[in-house]
Jmol script that loads the backbone (N, CA, C; Angstrom):
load data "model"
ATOM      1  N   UNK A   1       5.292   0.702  -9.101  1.00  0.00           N
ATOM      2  CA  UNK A   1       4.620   1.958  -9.273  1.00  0.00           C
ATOM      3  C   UNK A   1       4.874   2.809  -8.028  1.00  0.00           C
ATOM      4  N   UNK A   2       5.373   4.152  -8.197  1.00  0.00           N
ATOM      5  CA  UNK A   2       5.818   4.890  -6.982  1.00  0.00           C
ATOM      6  C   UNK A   2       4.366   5.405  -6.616  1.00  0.00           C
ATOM      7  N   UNK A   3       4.091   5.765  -5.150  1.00  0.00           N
ATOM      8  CA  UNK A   3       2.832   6.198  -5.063  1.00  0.00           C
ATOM      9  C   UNK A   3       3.582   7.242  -3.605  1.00  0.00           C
ATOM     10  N   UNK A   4       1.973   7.909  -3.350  1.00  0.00           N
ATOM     11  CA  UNK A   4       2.260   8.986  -1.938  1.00  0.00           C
ATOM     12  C   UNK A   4       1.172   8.108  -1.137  1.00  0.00           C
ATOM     13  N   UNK A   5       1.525   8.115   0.247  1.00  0.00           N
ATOM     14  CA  UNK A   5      -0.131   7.918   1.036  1.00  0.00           C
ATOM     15  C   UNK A   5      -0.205   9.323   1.638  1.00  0.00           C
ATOM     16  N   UNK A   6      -1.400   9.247   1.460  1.00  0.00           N
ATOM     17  CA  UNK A   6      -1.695  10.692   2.284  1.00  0.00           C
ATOM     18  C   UNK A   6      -2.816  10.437   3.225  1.00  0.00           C
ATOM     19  N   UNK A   7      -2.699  10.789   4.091  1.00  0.00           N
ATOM     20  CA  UNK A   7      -4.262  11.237   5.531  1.00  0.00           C
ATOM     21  C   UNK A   7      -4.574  12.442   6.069  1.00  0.00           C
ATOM     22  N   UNK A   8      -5.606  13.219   5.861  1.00  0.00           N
ATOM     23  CA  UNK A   8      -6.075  14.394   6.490  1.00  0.00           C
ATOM     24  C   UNK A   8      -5.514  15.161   5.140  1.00  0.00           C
ATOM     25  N   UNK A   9      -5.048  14.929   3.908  1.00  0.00           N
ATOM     26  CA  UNK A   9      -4.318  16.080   3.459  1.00  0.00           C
ATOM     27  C   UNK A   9      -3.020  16.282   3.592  1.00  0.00           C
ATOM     28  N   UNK A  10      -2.129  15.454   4.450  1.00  0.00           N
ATOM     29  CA  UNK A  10      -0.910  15.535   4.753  1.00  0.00           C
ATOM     30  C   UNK A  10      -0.251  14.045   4.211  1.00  0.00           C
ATOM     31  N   UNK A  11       0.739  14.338   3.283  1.00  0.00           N
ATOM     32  CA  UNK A  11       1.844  13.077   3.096  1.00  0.00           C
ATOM     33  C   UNK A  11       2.348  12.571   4.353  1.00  0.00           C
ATOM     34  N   UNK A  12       2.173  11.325   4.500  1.00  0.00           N
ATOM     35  CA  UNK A  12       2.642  10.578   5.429  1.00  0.00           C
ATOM     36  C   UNK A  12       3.806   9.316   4.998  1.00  0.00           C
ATOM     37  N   UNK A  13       3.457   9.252   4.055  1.00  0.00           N
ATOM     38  CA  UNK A  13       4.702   8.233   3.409  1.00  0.00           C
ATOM     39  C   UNK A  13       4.755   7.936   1.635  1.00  0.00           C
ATOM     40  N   UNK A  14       5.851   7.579   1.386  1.00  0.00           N
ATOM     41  CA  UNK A  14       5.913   6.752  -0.083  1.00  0.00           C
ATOM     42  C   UNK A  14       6.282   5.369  -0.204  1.00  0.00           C
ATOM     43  N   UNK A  15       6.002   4.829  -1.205  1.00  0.00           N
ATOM     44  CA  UNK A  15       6.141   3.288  -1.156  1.00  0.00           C
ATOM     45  C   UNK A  15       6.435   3.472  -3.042  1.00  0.00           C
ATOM     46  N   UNK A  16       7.449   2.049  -3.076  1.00  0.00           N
ATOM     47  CA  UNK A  16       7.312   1.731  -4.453  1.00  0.00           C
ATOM     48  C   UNK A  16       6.380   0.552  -4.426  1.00  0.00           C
ATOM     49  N   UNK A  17       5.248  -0.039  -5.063  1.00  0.00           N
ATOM     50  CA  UNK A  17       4.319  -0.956  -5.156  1.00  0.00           C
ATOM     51  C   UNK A  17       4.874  -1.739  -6.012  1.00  0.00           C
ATOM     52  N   UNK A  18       4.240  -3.301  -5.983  1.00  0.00           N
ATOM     53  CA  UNK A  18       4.729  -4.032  -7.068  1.00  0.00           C
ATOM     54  C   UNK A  18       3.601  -5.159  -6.648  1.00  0.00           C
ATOM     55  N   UNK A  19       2.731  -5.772  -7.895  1.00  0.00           N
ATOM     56  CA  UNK A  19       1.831  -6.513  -7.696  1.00  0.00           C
ATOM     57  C   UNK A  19       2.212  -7.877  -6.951  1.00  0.00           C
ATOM     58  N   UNK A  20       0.986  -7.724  -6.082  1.00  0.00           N
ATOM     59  CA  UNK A  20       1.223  -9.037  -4.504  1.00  0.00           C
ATOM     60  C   UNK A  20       0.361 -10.018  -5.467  1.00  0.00           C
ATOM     61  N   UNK A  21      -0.691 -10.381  -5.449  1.00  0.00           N
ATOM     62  CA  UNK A  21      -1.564 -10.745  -5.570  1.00  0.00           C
ATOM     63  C   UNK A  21      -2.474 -10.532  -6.743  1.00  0.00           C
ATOM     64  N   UNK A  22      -2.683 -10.523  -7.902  1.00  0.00           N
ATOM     65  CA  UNK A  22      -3.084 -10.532  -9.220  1.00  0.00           C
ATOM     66  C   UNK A  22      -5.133 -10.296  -8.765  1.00  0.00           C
ATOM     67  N   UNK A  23      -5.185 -11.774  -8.551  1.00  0.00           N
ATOM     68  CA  UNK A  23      -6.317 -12.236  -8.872  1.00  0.00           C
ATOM     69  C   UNK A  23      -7.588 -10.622  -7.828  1.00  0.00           C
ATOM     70  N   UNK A  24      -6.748 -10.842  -6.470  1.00  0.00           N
ATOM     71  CA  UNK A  24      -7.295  -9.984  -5.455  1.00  0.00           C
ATOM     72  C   UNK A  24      -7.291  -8.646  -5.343  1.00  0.00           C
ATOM     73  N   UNK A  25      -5.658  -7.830  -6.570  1.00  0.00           N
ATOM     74  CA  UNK A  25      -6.035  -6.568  -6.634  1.00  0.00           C
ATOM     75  C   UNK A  25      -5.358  -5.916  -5.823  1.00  0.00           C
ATOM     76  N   UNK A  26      -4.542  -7.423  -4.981  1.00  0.00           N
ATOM     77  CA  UNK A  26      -3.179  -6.361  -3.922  1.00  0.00           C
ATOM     78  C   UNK A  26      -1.940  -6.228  -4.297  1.00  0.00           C
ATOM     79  N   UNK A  27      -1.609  -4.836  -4.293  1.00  0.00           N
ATOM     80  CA  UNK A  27      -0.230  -4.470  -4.176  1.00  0.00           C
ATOM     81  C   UNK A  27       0.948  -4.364  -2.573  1.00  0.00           C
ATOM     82  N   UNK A  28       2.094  -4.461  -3.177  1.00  0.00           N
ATOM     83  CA  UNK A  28       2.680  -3.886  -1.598  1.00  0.00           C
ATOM     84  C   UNK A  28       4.019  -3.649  -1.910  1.00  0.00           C
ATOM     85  N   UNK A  29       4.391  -2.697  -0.647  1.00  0.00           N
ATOM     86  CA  UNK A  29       5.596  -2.517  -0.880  1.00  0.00           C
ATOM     87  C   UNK A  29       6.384  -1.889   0.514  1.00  0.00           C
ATOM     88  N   UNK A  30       7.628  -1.712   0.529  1.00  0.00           N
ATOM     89  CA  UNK A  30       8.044  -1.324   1.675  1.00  0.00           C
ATOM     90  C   UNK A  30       7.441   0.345   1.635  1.00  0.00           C
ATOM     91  N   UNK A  31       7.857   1.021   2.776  1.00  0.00           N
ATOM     92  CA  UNK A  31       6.347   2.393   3.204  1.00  0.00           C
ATOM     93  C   UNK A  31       8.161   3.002   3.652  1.00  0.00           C
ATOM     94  N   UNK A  32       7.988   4.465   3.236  1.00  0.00           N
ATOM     95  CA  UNK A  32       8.953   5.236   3.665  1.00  0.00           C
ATOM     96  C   UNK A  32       8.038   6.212   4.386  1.00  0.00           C
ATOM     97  N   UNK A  33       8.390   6.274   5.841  1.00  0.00           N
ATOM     98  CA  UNK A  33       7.306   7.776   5.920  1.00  0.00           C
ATOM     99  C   UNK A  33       7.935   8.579   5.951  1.00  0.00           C
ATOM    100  N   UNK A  34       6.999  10.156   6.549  1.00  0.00           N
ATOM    101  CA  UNK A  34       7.696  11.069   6.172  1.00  0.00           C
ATOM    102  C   UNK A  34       7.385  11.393   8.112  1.00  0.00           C
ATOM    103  N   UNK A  35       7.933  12.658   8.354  1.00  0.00           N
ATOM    104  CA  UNK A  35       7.351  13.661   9.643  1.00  0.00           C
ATOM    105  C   UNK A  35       5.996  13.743  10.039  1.00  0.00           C
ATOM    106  N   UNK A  36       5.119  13.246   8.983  1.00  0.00           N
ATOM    107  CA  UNK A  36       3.594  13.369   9.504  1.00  0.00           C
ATOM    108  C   UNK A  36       3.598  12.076  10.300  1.00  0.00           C
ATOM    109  N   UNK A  37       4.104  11.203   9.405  1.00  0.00           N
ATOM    110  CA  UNK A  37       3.531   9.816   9.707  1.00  0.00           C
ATOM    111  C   UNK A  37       3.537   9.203  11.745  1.00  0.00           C
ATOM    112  N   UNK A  38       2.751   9.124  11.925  1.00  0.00           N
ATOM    113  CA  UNK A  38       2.743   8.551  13.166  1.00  0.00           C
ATOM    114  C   UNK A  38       2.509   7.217  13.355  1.00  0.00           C
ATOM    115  N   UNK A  39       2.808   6.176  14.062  1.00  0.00           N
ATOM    116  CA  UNK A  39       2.502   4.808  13.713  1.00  0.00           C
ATOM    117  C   UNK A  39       1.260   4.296  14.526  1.00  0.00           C
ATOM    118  N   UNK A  40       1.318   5.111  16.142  1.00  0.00           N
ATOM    119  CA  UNK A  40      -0.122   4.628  17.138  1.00  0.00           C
ATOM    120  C   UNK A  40      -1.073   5.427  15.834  1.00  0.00           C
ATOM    121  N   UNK A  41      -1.499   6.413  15.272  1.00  0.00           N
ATOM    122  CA  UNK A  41      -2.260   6.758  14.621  1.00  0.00           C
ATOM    123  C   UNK A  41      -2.393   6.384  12.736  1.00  0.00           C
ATOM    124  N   UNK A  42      -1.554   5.637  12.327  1.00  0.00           N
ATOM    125  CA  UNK A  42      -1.271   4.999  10.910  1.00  0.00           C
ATOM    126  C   UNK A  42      -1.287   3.803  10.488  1.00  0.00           C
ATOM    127  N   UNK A  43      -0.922   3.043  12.022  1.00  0.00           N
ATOM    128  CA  UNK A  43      -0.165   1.612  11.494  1.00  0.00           C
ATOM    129  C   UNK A  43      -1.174   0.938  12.030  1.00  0.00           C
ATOM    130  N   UNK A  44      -1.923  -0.500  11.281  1.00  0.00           N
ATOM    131  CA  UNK A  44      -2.661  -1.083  11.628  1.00  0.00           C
ATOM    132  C   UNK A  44      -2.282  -2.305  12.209  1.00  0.00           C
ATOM    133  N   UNK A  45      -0.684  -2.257  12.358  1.00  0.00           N
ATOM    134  CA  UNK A  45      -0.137  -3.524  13.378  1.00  0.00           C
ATOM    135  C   UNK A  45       1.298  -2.446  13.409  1.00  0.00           C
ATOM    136  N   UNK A  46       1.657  -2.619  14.654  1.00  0.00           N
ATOM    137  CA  UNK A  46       2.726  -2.053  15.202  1.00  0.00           C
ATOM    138  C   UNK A  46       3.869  -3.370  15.756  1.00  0.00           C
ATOM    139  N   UNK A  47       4.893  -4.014  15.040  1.00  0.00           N
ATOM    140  CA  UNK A  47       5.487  -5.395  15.607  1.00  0.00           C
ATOM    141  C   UNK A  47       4.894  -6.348  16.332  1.00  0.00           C
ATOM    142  N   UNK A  48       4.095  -6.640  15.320  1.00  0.00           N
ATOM    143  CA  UNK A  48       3.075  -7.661  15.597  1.00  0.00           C
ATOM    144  C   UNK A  48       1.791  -7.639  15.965  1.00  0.00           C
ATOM    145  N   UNK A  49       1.545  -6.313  16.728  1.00  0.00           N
ATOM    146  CA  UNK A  49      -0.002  -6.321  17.686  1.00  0.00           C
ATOM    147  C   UNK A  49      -0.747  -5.210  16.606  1.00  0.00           C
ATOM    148  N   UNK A  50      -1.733  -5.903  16.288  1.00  0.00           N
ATOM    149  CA  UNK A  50      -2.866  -5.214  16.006  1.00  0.00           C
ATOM    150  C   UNK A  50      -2.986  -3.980  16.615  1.00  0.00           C
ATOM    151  N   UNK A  51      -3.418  -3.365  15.928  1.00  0.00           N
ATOM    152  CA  UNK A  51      -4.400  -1.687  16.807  1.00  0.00           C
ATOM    153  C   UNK A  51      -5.872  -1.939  15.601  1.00  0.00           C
ATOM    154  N   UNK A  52      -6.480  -2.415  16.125  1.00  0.00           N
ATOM    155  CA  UNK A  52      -8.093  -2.562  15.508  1.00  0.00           C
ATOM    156  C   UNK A  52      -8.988  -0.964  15.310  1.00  0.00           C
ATOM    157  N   UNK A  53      -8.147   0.024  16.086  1.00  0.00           N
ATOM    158  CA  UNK A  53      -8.781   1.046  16.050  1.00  0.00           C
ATOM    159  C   UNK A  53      -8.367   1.960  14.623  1.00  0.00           C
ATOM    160  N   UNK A  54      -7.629   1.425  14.132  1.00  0.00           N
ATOM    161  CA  UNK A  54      -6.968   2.298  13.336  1.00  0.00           C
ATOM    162  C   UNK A  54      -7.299   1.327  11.670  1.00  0.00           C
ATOM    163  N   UNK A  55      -8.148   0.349  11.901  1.00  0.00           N
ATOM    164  CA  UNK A  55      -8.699  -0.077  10.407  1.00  0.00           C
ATOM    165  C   UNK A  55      -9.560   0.623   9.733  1.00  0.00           C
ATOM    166  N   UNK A  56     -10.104   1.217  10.031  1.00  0.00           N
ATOM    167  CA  UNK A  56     -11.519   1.924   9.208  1.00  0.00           C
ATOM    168  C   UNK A  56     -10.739   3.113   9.107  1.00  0.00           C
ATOM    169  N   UNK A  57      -9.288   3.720   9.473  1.00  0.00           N
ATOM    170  CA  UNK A  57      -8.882   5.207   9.085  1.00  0.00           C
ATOM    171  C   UNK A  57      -8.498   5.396   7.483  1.00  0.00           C
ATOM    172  N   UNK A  58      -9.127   6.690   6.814  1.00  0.00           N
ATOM    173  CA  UNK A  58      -9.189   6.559   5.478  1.00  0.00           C
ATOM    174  C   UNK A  58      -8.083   7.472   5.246  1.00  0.00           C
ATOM    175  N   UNK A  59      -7.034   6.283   4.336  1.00  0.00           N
ATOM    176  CA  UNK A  59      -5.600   6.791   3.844  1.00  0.00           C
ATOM    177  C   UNK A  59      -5.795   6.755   2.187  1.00  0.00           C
ATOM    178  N   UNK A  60      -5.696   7.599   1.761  1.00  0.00           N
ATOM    179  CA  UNK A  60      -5.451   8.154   0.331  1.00  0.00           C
ATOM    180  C   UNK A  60      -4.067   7.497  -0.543  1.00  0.00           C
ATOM    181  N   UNK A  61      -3.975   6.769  -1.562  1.00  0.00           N
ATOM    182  CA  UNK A  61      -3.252   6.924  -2.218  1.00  0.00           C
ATOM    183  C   UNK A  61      -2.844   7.365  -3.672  1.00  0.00           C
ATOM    184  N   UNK A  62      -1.761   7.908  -3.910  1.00  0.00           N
ATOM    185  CA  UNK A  62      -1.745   8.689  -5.122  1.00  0.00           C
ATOM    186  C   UNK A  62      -0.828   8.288  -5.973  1.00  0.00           C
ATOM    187  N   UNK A  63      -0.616   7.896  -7.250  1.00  0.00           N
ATOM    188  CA  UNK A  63       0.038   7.387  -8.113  1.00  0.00           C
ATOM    189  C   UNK A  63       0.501   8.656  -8.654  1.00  0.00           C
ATOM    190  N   UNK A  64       2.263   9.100  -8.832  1.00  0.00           N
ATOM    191  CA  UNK A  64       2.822  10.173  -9.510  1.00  0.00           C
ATOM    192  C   UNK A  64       2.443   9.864 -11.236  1.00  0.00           C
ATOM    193  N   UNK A  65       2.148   8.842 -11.555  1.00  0.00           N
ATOM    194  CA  UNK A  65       1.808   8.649 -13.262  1.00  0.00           C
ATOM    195  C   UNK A  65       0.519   8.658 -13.761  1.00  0.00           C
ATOM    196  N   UNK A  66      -0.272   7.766 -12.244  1.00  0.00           N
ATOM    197  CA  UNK A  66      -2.089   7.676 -12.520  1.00  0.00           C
ATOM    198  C   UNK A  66      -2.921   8.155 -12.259  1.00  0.00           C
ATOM    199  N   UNK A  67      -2.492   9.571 -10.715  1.00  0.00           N
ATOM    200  CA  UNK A  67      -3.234   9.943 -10.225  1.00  0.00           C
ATOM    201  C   UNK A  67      -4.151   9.221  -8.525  1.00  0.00           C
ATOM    202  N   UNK A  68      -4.993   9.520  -8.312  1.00  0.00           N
ATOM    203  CA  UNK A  68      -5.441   8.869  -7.386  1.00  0.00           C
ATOM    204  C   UNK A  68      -5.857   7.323  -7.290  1.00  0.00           C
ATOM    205  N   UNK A  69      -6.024   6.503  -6.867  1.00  0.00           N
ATOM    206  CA  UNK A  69      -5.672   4.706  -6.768  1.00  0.00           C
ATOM    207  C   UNK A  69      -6.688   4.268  -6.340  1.00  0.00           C
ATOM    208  N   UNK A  70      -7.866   4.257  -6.862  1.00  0.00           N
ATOM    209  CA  UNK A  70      -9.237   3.649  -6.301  1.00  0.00           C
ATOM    210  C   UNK A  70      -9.121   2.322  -5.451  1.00  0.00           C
ATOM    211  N   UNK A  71      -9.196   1.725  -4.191  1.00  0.00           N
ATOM    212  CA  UNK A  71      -8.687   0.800  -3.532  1.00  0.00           C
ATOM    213  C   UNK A  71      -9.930   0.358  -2.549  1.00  0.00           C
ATOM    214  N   UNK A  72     -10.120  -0.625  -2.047  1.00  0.00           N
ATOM    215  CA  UNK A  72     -10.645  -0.758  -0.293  1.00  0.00           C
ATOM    216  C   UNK A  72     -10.227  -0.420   0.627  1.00  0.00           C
ATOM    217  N   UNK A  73      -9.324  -0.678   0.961  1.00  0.00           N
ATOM    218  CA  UNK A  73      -8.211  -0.194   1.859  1.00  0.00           C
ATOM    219  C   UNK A  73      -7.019  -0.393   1.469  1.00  0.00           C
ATOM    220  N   UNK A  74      -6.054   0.620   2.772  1.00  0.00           N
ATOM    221  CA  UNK A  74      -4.892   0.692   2.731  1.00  0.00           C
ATOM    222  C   UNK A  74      -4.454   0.071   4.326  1.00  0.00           C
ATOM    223  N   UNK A  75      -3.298  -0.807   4.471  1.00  0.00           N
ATOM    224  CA  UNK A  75      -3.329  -1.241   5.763  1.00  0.00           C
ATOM    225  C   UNK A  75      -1.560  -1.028   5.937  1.00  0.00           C
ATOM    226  N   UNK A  76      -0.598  -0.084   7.250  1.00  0.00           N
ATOM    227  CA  UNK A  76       0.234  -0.649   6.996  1.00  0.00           C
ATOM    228  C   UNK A  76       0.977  -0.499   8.046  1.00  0.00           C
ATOM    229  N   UNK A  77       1.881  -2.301   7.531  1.00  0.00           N
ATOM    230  CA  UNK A  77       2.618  -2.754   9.327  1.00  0.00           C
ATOM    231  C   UNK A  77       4.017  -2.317   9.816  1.00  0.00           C
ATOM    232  N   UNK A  78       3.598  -1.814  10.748  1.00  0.00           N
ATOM    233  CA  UNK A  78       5.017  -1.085  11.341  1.00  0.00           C
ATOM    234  C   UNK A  78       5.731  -2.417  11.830  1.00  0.00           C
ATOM    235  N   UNK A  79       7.141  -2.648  11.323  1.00  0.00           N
ATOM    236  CA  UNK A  79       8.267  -3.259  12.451  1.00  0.00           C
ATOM    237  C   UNK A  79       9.501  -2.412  12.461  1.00  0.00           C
ATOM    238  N   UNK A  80       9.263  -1.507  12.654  1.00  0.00           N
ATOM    239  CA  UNK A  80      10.382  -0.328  12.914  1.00  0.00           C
ATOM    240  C   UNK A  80      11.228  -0.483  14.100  1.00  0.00           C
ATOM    241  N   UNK A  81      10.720  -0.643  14.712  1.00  0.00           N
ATOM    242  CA  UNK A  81      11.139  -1.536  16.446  1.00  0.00           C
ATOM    243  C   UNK A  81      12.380  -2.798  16.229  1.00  0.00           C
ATOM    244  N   UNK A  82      11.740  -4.103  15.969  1.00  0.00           N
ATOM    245  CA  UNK A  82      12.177  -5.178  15.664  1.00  0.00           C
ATOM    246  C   UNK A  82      12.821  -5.480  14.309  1.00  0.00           C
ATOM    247  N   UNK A  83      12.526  -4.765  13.213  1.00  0.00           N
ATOM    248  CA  UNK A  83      13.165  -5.199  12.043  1.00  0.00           C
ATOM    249  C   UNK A  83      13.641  -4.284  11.405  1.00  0.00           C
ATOM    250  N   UNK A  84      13.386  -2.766  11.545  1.00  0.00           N
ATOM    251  CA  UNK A  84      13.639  -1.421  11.064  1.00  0.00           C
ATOM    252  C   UNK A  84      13.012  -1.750   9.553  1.00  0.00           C
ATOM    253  N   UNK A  85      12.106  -1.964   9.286  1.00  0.00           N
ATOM    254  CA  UNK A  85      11.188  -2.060   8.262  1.00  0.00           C
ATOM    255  C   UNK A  85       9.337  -1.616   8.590  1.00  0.00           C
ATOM    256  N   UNK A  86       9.109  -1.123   6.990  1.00  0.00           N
ATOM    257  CA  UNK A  86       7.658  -0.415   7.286  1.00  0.00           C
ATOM    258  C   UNK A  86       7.161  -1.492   6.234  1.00  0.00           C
ATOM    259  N   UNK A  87       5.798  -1.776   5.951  1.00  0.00           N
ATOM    260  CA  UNK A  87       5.067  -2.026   4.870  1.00  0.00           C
ATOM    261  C   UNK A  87       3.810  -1.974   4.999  1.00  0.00           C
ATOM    262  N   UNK A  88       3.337  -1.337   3.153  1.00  0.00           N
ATOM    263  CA  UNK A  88       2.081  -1.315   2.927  1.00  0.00           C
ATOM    264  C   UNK A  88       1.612  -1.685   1.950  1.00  0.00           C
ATOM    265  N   UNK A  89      -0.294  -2.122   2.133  1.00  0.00           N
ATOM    266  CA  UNK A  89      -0.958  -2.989   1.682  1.00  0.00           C
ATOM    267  C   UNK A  89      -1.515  -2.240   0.936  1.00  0.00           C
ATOM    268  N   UNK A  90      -1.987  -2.692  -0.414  1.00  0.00           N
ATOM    269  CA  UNK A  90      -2.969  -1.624  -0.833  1.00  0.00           C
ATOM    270  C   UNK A  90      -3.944  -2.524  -1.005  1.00  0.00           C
ATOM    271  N   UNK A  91      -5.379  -2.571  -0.888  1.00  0.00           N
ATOM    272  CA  UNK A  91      -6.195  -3.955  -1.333  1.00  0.00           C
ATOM    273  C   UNK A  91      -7.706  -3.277  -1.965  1.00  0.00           C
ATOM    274  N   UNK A  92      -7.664  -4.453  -2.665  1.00  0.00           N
ATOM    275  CA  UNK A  92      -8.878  -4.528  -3.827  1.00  0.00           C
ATOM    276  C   UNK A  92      -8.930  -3.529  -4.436  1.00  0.00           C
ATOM    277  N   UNK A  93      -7.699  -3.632  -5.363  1.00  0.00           N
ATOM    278  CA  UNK A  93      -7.526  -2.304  -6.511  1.00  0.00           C
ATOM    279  C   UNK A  93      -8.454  -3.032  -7.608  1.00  0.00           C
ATOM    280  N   UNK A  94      -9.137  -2.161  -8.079  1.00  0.00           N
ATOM    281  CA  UNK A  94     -10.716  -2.854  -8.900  1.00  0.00           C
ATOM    282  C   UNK A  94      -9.724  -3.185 -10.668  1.00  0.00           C
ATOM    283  N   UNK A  95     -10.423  -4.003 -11.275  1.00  0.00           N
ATOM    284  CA  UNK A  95     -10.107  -4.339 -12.521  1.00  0.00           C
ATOM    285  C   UNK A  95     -11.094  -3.735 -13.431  1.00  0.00           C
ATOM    286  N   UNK A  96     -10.422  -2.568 -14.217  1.00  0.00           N
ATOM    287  CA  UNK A  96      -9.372  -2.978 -15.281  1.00  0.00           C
ATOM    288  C   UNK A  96      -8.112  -2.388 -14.829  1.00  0.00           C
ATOM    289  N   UNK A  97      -8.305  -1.492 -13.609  1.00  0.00           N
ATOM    290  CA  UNK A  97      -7.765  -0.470 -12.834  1.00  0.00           C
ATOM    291  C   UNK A  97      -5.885  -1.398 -12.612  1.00  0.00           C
ATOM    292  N   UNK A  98      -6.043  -2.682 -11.928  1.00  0.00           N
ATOM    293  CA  UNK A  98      -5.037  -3.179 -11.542  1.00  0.00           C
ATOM    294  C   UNK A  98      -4.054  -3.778 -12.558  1.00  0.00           C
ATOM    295  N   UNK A  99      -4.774  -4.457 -13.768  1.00  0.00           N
ATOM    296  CA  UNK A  99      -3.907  -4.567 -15.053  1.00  0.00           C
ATOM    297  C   UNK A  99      -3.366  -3.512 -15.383  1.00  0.00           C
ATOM    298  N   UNK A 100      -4.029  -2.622 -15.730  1.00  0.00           N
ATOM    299  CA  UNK A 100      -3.483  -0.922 -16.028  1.00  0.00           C
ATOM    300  C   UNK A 100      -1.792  -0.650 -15.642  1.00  0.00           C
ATOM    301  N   UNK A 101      -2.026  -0.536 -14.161  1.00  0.00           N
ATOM    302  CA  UNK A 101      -1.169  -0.742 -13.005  1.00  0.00           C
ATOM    303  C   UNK A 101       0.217  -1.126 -13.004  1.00  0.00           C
ATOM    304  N   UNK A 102      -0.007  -2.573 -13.258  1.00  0.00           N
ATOM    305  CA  UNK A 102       0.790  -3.693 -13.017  1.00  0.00           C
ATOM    306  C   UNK A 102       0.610  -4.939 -14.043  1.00  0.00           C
ATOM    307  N   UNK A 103       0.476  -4.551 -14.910  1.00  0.00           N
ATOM    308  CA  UNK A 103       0.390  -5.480 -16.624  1.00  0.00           C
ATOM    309  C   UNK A 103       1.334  -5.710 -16.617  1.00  0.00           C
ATOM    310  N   UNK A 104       2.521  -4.895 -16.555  1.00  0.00           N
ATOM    311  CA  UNK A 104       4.112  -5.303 -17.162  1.00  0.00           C
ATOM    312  C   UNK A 104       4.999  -6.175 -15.613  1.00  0.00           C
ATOM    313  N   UNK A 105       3.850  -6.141 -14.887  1.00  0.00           N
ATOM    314  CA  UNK A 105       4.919  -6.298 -13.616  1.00  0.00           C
ATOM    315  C   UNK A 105       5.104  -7.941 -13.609  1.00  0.00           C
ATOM    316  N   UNK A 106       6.182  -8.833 -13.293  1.00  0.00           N
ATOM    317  CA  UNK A 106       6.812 -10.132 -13.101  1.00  0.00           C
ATOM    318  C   UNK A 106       5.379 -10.944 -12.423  1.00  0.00           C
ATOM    319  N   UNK A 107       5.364 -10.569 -11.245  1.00  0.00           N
ATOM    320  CA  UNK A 107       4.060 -11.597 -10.411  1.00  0.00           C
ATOM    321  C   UNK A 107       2.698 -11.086 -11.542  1.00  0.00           C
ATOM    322  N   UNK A 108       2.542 -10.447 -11.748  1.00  0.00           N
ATOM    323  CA  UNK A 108       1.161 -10.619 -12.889  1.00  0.00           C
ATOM    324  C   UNK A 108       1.020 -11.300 -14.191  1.00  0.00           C
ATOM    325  N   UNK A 109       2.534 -11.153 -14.586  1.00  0.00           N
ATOM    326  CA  UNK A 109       2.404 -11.859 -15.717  1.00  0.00           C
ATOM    327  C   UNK A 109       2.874 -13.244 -15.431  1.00  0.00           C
ATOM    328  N   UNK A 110       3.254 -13.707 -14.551  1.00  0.00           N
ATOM    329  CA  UNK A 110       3.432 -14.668 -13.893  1.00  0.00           C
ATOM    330  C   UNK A 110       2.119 -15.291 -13.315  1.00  0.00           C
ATOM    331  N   UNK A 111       1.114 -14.975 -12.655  1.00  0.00           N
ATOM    332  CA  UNK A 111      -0.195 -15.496 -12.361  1.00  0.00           C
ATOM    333  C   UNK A 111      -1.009 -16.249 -13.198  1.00  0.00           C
ATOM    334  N   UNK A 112      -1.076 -15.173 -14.782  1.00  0.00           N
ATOM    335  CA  UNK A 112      -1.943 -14.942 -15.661  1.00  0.00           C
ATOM    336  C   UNK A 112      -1.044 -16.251 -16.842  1.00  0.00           C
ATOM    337  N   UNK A 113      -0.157 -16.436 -16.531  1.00  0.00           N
ATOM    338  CA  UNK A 113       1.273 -17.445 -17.339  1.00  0.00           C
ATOM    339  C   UNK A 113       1.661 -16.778 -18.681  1.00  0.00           C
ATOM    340  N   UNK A 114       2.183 -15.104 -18.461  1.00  0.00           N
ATOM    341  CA  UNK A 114       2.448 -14.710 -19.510  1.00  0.00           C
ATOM    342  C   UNK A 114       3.986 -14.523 -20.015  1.00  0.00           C
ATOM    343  N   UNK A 115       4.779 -14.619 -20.870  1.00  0.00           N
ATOM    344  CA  UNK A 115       5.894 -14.509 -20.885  1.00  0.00           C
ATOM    345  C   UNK A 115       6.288 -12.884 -21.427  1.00  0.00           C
TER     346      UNK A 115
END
end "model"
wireframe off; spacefill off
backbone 0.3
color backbone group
């Protein structure tokens, strides 16, 4: 599922999602940002180290098919440095919300043992 994150009102990145985790409601996927995106102010681990200050910051995500993505949080780890890779978490996407989602996707129907 293609999505936007947004903070303050400003796009900061896109990600394609693909269900992590069934039971829990997490998605993830690699994070493209854009010019907003900053990582001391976005990323809740920067190559490895935590920034604890930056967990409670409220990032928006938006589904181009569903609209806005009711979630707990959004968490996501910079290794831009060390691996030239981004990724993000999306967690506790509520049910019926996450079947919706990701019904057709491989790891869900795979969890659930569907063919």
């Amino acid at each position: 599922m293609q999505v936007e994150i947004h903070h303050g009102g400003k796009l900061i990145g896109c990600s394609h999602l693909d269900a992590a985790d069934p039971p829990m409601g997490v998605a993830t996927g690699f994070f493209e940002p854009t010019t907003s995106y900053d990582p001391k102010i976005h990323a809740g681990e920067i190559d490895g180290v935590h920034q604890p200050e930056v967990y409670n910051l409220t990032l928006v995500v938006n589904s181009l098919m569903h609209g806005k993505i009711e979630c707990h949080s959004v968490f996501i780890e910079d290794y831009s440095e060390s691996l030239d890779e981004r990724h993000v978490s999306i967690l506790a996407i509520p049910y019926p919300d996450y079947e919706t989602y990701f019904g057709d996707y491989p790891a869900y129907k795979a969890y659930w043992n569907q063919s």
